[in-house]
N, C-alpha and C positions, 0 to 999 in steps of 0.2 A: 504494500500500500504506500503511494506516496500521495500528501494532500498539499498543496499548492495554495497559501494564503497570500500570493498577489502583493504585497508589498504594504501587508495591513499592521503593519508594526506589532504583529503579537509578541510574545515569550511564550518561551515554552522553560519550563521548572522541572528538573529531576532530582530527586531525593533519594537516598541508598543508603544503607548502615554498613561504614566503612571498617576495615581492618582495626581491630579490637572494641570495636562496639560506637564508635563517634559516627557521627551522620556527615555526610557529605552532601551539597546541594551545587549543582549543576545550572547556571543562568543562562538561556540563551535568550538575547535581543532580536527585536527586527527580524523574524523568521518568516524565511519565504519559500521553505518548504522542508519536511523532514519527514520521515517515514521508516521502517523495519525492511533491511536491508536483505537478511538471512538468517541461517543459525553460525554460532559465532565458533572460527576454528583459532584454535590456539597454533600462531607462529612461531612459540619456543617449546617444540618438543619436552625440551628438558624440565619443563614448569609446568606443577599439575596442581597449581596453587591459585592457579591465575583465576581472579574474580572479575576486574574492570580494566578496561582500557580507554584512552581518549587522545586522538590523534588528529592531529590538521593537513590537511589532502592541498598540499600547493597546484600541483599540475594538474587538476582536476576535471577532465573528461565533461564529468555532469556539470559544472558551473560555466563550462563553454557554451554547451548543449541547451543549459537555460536562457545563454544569453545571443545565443544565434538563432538556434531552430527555430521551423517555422510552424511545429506543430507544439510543442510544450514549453516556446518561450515564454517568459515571464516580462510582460512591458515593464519598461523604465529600466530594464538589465541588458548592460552592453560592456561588450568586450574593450578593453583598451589595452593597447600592450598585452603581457603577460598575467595582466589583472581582472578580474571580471568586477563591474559597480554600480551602483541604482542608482538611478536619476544623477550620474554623473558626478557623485564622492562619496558616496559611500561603498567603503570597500566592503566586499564579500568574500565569507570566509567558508570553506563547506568540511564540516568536522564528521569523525568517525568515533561511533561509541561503541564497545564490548562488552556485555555483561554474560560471565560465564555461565552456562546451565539454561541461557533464553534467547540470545539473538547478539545481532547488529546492524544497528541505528547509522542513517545519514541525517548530520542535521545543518543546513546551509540557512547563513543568517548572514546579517550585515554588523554586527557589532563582536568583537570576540568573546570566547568563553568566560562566565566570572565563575570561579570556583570556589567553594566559602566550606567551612567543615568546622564541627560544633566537637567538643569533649565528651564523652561518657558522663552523665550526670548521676553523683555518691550519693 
């Protein structure tokens, strides 16, 4: 599924209980599309540990795709140079999420990730 919010400034909020029991929250800004990518394969063999992942796709295929095509462009998204950006400055960024045991998430937004994480509460 991808849904395609057009440049309506939403957020999108993700919340997880991180490694030793602290909450981790996930900000994205300005989302102009995100959706569930697959089931999520672990690239280090040697790690059977691995619960999250969160990675930024520079060369990214799909933020060209958005901002050329002629069937799933997204108005006010155009290529320039090596960058793809809305209505002309605002950069876009299109991140990848991992969560072990359920999937992987694309999420392309115009503002970058804010990552916030809270302590275990005694």
């Amino acid at each position: 599924m991808q849904t395609h919010l057009h440049g309506n400034n939403s957020s999108l909020f993700i919340e997880y209980n991180g490694v030793g029991g602290g909450r981790v929250k996930l900000t994205f800004h300005q989302v102009m599309s995100y959706g569930w990518v697959g089931d999520y394969d672990c690239l280090l063999p040697e790690s059977d540990e691995f619960e999250f992942g969160l990675i930024e796709i520079f060369d990214s295929e799909r933020l060209r795709a958005l901002a050329t095509a002629k069937v799933e462009r997204i108005p006010g998204m155009e290529l320039e140079g090596e960058r793809v950006v809305f209505r002309g400055d605002v950069v876009i960024h299109h991140y990848r999420l991992g969560f072990d045991d359920h999937g992987t998430y694309d999420v392309i937004c115009g503002d970058p990730v804010v990552i916030s994480t809270s302590a275990v509460e005694s």
